[in-house]
Each structure stands twice: as C-alpha cells, then as structure tokens.
LOZAFI-781113 format. One record per residue: residue number from 1; residue in one letter; x, y, z of N, C-alpha, C in turn. Coordinates in Angstrom, 2 decimals. Last residue first. Layout:
N
NUM/A/X/Y/Z/X/Y/Z/X/Y/Z .
...
This chain:
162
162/X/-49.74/-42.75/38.45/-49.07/-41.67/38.49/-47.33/-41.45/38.15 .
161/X/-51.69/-44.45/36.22/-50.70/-44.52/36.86/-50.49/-42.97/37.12 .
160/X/-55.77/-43.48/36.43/-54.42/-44.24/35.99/-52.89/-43.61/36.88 .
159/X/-57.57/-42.44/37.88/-56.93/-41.67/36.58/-55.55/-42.34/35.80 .
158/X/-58.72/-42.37/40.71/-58.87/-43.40/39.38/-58.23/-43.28/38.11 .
157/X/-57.81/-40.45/43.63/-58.22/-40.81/42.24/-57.78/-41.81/41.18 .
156/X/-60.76/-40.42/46.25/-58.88/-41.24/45.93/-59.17/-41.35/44.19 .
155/X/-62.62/-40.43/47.50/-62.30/-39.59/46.35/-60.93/-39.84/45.73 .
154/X/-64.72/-42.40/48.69/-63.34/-42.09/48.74/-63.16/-41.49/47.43 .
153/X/-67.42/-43.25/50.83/-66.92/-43.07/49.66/-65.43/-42.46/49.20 .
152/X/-68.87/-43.62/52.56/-67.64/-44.72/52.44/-67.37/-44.41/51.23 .
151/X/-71.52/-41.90/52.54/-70.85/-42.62/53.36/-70.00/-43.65/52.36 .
150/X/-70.92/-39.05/50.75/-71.01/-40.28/50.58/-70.54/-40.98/51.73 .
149/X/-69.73/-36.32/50.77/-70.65/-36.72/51.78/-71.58/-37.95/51.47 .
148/X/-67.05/-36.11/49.83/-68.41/-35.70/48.83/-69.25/-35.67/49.63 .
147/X/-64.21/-34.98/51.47/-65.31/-35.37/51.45/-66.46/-35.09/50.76 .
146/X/-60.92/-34.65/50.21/-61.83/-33.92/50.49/-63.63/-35.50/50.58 .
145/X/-58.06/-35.63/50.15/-59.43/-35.46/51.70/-60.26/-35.10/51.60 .
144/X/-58.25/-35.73/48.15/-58.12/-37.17/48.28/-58.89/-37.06/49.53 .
143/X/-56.75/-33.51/46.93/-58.14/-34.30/46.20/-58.66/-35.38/47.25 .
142/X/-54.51/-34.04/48.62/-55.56/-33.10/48.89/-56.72/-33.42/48.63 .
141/X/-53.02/-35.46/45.92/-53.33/-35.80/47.72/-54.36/-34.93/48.38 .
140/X/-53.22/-33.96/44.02/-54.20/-35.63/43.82/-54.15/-35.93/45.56 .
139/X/-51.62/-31.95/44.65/-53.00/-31.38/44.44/-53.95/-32.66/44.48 .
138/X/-49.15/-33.69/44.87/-50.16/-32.16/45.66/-51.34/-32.59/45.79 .
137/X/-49.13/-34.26/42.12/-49.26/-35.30/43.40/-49.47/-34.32/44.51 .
136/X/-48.68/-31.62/40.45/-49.94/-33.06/40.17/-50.35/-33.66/41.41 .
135/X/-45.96/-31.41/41.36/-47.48/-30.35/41.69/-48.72/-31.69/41.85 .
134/X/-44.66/-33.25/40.64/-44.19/-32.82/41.71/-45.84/-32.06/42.08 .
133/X/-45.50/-33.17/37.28/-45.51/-34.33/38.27/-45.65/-34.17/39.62 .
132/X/-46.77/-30.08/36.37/-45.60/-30.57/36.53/-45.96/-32.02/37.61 .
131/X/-50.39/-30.63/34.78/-49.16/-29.94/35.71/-47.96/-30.80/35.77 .
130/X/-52.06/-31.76/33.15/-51.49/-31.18/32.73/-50.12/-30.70/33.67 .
129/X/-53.93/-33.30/35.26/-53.03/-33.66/34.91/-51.72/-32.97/33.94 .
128/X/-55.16/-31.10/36.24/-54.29/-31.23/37.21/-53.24/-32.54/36.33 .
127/X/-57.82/-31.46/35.01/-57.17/-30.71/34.53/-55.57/-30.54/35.05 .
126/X/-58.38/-33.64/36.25/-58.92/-34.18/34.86/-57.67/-32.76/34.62 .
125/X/-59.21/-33.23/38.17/-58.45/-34.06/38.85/-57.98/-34.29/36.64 .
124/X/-61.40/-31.38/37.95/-60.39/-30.90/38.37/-58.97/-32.15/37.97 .
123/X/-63.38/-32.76/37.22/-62.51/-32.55/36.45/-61.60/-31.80/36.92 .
122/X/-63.82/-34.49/39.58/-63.62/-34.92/38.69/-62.84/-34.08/37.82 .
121/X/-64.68/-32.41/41.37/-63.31/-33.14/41.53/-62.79/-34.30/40.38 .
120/X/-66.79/-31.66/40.15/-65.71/-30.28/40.01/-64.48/-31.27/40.13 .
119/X/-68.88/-33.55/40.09/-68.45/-33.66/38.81/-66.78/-32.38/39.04 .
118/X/-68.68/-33.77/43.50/-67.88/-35.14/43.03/-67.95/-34.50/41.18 .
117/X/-70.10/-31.41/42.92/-69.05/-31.14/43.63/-68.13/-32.21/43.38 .
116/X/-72.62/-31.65/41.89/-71.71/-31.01/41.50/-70.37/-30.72/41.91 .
115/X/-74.08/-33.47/43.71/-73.49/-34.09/43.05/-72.31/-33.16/42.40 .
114/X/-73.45/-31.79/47.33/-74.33/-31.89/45.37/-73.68/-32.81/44.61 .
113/X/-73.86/-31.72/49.95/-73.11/-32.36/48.51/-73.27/-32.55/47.62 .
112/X/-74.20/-29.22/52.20/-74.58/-29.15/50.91/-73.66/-30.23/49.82 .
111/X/-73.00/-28.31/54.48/-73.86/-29.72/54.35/-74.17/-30.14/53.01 .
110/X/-69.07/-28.21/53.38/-70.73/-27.52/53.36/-71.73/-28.65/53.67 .
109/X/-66.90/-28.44/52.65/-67.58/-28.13/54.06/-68.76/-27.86/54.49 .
108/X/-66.63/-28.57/50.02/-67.27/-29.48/50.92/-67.65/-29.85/52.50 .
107/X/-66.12/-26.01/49.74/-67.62/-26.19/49.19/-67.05/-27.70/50.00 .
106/X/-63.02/-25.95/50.29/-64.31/-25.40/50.88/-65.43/-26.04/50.85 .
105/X/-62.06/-27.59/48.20/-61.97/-28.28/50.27/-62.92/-27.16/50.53 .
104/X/-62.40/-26.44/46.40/-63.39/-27.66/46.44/-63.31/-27.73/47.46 .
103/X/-61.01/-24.20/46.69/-62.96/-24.12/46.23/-63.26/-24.90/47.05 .
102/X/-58.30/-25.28/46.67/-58.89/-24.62/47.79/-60.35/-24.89/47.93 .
101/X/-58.30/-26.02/43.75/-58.23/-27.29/44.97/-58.89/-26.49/46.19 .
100/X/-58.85/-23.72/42.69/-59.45/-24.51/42.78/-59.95/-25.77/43.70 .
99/X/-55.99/-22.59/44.05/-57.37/-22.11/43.82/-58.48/-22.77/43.82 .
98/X/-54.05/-24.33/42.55/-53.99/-24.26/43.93/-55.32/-23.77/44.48 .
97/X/-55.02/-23.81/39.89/-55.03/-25.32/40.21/-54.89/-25.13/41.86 .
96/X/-53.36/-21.02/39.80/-55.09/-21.56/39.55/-55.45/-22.75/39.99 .
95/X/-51.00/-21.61/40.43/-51.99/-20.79/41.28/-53.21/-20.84/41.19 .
94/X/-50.15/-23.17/38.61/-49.79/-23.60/40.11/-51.15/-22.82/40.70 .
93/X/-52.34/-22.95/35.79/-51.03/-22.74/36.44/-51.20/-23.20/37.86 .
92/X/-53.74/-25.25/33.90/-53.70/-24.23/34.67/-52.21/-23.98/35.28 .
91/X/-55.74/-26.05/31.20/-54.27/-25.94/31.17/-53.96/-24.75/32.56 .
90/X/-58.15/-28.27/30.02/-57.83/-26.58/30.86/-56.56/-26.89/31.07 .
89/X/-58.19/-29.15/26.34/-58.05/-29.45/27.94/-57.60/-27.90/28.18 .
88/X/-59.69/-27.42/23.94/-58.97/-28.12/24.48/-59.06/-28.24/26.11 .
87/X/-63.21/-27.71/22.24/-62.27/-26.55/23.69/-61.51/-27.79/23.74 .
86/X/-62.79/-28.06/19.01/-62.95/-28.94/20.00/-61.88/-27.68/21.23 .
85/X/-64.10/-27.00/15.30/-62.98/-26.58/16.90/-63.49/-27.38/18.14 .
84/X/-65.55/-27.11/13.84/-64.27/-27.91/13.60/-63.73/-27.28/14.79 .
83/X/-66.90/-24.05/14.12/-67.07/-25.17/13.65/-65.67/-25.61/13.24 .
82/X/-67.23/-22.65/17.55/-66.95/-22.60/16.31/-66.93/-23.95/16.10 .
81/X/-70.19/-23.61/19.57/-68.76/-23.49/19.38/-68.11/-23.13/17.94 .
80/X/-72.99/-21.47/19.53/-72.02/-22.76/18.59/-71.10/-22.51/19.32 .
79/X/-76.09/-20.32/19.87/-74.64/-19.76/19.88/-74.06/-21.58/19.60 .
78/X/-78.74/-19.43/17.26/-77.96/-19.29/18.64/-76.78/-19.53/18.81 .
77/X/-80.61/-18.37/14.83/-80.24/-19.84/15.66/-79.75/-20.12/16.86 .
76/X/-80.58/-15.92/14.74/-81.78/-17.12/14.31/-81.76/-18.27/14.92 .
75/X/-77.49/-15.04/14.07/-78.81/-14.62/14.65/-79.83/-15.69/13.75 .
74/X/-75.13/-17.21/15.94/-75.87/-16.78/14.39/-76.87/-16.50/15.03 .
73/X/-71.88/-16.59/16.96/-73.76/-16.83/17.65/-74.02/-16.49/16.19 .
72/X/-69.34/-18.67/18.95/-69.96/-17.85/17.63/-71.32/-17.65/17.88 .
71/X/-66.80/-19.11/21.04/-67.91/-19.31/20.81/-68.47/-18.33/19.55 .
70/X/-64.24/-20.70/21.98/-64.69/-19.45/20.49/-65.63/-20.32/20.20 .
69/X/-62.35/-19.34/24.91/-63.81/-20.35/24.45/-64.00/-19.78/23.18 .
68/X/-61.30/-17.24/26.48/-61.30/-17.77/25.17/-61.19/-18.88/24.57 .
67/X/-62.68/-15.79/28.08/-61.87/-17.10/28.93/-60.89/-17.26/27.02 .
66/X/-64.66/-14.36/27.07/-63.81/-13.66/27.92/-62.36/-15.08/27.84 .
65/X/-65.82/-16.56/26.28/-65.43/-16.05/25.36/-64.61/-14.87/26.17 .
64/X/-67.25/-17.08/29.37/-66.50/-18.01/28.13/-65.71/-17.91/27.00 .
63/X/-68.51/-14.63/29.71/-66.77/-14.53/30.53/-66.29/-16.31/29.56 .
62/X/-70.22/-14.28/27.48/-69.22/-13.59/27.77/-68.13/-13.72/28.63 .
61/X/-71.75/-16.53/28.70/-71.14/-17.02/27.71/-69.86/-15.79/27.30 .
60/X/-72.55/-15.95/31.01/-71.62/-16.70/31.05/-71.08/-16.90/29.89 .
59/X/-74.11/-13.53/30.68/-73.22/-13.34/30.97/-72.02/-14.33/31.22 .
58/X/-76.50/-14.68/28.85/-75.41/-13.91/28.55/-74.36/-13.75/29.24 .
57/X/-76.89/-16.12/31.18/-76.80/-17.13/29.81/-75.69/-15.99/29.54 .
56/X/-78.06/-14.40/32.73/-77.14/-15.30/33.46/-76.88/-15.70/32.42 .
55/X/-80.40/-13.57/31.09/-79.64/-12.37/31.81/-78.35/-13.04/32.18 .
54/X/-82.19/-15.42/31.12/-81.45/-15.23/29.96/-80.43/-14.61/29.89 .
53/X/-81.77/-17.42/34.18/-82.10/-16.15/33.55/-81.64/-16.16/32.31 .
52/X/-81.66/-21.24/34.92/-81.30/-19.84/34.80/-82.20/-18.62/34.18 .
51/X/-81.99/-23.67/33.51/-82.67/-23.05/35.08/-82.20/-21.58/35.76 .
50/X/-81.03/-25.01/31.76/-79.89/-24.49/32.54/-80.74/-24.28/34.52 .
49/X/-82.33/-25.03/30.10/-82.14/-26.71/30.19/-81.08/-26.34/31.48 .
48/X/-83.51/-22.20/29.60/-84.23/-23.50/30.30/-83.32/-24.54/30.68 .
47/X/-81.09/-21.63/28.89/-82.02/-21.02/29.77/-82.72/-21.57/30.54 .
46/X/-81.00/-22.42/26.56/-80.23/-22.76/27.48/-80.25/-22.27/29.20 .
45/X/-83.73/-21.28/25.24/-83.21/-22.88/25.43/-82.01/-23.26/26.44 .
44/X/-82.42/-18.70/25.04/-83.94/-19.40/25.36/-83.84/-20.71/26.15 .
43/X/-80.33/-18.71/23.18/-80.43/-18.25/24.59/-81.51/-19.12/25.90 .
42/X/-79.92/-22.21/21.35/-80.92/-20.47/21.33/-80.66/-19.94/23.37 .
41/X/-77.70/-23.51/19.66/-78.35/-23.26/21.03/-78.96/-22.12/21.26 .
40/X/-76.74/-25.11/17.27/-76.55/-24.01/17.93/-77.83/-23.92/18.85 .
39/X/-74.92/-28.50/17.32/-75.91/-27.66/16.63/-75.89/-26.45/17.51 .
38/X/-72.96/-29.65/18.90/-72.69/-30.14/16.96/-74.21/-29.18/16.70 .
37/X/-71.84/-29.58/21.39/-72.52/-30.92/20.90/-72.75/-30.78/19.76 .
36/X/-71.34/-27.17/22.38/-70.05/-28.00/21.74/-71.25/-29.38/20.99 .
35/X/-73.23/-26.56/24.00/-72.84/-25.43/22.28/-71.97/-26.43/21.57 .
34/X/-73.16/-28.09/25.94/-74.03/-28.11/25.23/-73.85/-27.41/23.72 .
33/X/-70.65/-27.78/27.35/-70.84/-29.03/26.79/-71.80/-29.27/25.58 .
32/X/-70.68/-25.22/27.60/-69.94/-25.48/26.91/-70.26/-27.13/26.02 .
31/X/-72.43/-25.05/29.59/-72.92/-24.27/28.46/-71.90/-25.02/27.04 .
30/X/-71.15/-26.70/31.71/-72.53/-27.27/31.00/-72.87/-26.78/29.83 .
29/X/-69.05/-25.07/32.36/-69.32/-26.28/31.87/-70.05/-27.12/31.56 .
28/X/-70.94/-23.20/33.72/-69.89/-22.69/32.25/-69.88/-23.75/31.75 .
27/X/-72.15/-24.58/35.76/-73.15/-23.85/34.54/-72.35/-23.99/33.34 .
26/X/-69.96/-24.89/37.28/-70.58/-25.74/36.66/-71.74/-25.88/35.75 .
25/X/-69.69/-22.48/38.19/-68.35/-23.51/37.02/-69.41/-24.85/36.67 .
24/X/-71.59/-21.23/39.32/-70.80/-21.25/38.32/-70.18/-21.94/37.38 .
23/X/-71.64/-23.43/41.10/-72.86/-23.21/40.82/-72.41/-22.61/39.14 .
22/X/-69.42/-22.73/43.30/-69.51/-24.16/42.76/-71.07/-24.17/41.21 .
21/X/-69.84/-20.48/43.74/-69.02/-20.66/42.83/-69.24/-22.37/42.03 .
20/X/-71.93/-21.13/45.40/-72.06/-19.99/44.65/-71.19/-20.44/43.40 .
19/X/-71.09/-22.83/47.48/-72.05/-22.77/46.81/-72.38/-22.05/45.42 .
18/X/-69.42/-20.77/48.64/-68.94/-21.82/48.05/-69.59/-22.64/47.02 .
17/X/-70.99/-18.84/49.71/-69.98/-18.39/48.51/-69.36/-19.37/47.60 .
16/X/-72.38/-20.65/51.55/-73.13/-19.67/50.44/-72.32/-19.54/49.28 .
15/X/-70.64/-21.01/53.18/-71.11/-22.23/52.78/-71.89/-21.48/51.07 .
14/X/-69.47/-18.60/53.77/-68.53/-19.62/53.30/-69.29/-20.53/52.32 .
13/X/-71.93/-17.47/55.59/-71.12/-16.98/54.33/-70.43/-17.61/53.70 .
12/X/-72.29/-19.36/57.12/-73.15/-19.10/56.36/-72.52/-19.08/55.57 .
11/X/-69.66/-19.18/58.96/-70.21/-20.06/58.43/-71.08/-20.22/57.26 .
10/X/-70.03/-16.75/59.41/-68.90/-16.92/58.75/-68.97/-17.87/57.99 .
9/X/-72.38/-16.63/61.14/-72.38/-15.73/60.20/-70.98/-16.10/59.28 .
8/X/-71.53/-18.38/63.43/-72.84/-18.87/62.45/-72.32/-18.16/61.51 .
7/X/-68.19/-18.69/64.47/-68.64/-17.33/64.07/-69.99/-17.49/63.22 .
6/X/-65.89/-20.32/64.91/-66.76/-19.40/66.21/-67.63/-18.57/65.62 .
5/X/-65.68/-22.51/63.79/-65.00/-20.87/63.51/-65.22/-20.03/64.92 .
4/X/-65.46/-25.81/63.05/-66.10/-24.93/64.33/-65.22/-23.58/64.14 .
3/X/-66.77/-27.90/60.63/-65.90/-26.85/60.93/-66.32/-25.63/62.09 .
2/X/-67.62/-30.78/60.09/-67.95/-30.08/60.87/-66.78/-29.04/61.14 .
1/X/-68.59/-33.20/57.65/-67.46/-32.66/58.37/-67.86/-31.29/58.89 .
C-alpha cells in the first residue's frame, strides 16, 4: 500500500519510526517470554538470542519493571520473572489500545512486513479483548484493514465469537 504525502523525507521518517517501535515491543515481548520460561537469563545471553546490546537488555528490562513486570535478577545467574508469578493479560485503556491500533496502521505502511507486525496484530487483537464490547469491535474492524503484505492474506480476526 502506497501512501502519497508529498514529502520522501516524511516518508522515511514514518517508515523508520514505525519500524522502530515495532522493533521495541517486540524485543519487550520476547524478553518477557524468555525470563518467564522457568530459569534465569544472563544479560549476555539475552543479548545474543535478542541481537541486541547489553546496553538495550538493560534498558528494556527497566521500562519492564518500569511497566510493572516483576522481574528479579540474582547475581550469577540473571534475571527471572518472579517465582510463581505468570505476567497477566495487557489490560489497556481506550487510549492505549487506540495508540497501538494507530502503530500498527502505520508500520504497515511500510514496505517493510516483518513477520513482527502479523505477531503485534496478533496480540494486539489478544489484548483488545479485555475492552468494553462497543470499543473491542473498533479496534477488530480497523485490525482488519490493515495489510501484512501477504498476497491474499486477511487479517480478519480468528478469536472466536464476538
């Protein structure tokens, strides 16, 4: 899909920023997935399995625990979810969930379809159930234009009855 601004430089920028974020959330949610799996995770290591800086590790796991994620770190070993604690579902408000939905119709303006973008509408579509009914169907219609850049592919969501 082809967005005409008038402006290469706007363009760039969009596609970049979108990129960007998309790049984010989907680190956090990787860090998470990984600390959560039942042993502790050395900086090092997530580092690698991440493709990141150690410099980037720290700082996601601080806005995770910023977020309040309860994450723990033993020196020697690395960082955990606390033990016996499962991150509950994201729980957003109108404005965050409106936010998000925005991201995604961005970042798919992009030539760029990463697979990361069909995992954001996934869970987006995953966290949107929490909302008021009236909202929910919003935000699942929208979901719905956005393009992964799959020929014939349809983002129409699978999530059971509405």
């Amino acid at each position: 899909m082809t967005v005409t601004t008038g402006s290469k430089a706007y363009e760039d920028e969009a596609a970049n920023s979108g990129a960007a974020i998309r790049g984010r959330v989907t680190r956090a949610i990787r860090i998470v997935g990984l600390i959560q799996s039942g042993q502790a995770r050395s900086v090092g290591s997530l580092a690698d399995q991440l493709g990141v800086s150690r410099r980037t590790v720290f700082r996601d796991i601080r806005t995770l625990r910023d977020a309040g994620v309860p994450i723990e770190s033993e020196l020697g070993k690395g960082y955990a979810v606390t033990d016996g604690t499962q991150v509950p579902g994201l729980h957003l408000s109108k404005d965050e969930a409106s936010a998000l939905v925005s991201l995604v119709e961005l970042a798919s303006q992009t030539n760029d379809h990463a697979p990361e973008l069909k995992a954001a509408i996934t869970a987006l579509r995953r966290a949107i159930t929490q909302l008021p009914a009236d909202e929910r169907e919003e935000y699942r219609r929208r979901l719905r234009c956005v393009h992964t850049g799959d020929v014939g592919h349809s983002t129409a969501p699978q999530d059971g009855p509405r």
